[in-house]
N, C-alpha and C positions, 0 to 999 in steps of 0.2 A: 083371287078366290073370295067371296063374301062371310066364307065360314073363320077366314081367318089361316087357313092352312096354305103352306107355298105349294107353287104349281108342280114342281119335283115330290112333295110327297101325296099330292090328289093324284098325279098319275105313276106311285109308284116309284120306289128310287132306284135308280140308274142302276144296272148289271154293272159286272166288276171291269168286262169287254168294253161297255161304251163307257165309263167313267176312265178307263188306260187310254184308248181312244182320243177323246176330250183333253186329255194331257199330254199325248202326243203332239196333236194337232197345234195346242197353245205352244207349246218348245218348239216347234216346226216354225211357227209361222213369227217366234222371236229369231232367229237362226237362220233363213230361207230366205234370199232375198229376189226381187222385192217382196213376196211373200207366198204361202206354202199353195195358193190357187196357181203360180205360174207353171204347177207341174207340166203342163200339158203345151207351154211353149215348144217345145220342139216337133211334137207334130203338129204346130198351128202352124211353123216356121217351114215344115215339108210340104205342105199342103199348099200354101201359100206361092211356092216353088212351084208345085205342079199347077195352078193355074195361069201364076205367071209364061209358063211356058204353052201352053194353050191358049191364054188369051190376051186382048191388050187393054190393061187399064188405065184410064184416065186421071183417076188419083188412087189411094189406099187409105182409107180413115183406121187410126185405131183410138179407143177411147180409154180412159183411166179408169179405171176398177171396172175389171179387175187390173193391176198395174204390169202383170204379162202383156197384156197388148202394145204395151207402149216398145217392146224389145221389139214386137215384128213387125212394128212399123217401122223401126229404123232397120231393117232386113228391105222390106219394102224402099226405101230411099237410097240405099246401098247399089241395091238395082234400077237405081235412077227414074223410078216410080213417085211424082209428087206424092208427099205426105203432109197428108191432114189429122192433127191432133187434138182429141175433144180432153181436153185435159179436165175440166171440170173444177175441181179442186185442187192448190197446190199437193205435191208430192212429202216435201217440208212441213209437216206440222207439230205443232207443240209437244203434242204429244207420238210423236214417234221414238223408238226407244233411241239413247245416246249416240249407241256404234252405228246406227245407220244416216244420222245426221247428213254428216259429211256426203255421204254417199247419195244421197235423194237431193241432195244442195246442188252436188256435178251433177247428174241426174236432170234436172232441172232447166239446168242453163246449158247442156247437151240438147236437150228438146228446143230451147228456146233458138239455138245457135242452125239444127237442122230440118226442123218441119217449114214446111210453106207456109201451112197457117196454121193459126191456134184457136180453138172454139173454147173460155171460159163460163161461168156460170154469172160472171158480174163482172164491172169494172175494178171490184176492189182487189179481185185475185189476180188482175194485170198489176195492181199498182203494187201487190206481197211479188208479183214474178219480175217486175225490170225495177 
């Protein structure tokens, strides 16, 4: 803002609904793994069954972030469906909170162990992945 005021009080601050909200969300998505967007894994993972069964595909791409994708593509290779992973960014990074460390580390080297191939953003995120 050029007046000097932050954008939450030019447009008014936050109800007491979307401020509990906003702090649900933030506790959600320290707690939820991989995080609080993969709610909707399990009807991506029904769906995904029912086209399998309808059709026949050639490979199944899932991409990172959101980091639900990456579960239904190992559903997808489970069913002997190559899997292509655009991973983009490691899963591991500095700033991921402690307790999930370990976990996005297997994570990781689970992905690297079962996709066919891996689509990075650069060379350097191959050389943080092997």
């Amino acid at each position: 803002m050029t007046d000097g005021s932050s954008p939450t009080v030019a447009l008014g601050k936050l109800s007491p609904l979307s401020r509990g909200y906003g702090i649900a969300r933030d506790f959600l998505n320290h707690v939820v793994y991989p995080d609080i967007r993969s709610e909707w894994y399990f009807l991506a993972r029904r769906k995904l069954k029912q086209l399998l069964r309808k059709n026949n595909y050639d490979i199944v791409l899932s991409s990172h972030e959101p980091a639900g994708d990456i579960f239904v593509g190992f559903y997808a290779k489970k069913m002997k469906i190559p899997w292509i992973v655009d991973l983009g960014d490691p899963l591991l990074t500095p700033y991921s909170p402690l307790w999930r460390r370990s976990i996005d580390l297997r994570l990781e080297r689970r992905i690297m162990h079962d996709a066919d191939h891996l689509v990075v953003t650069d060379d350097k995120v191959i050389e943080l992945l092997v």
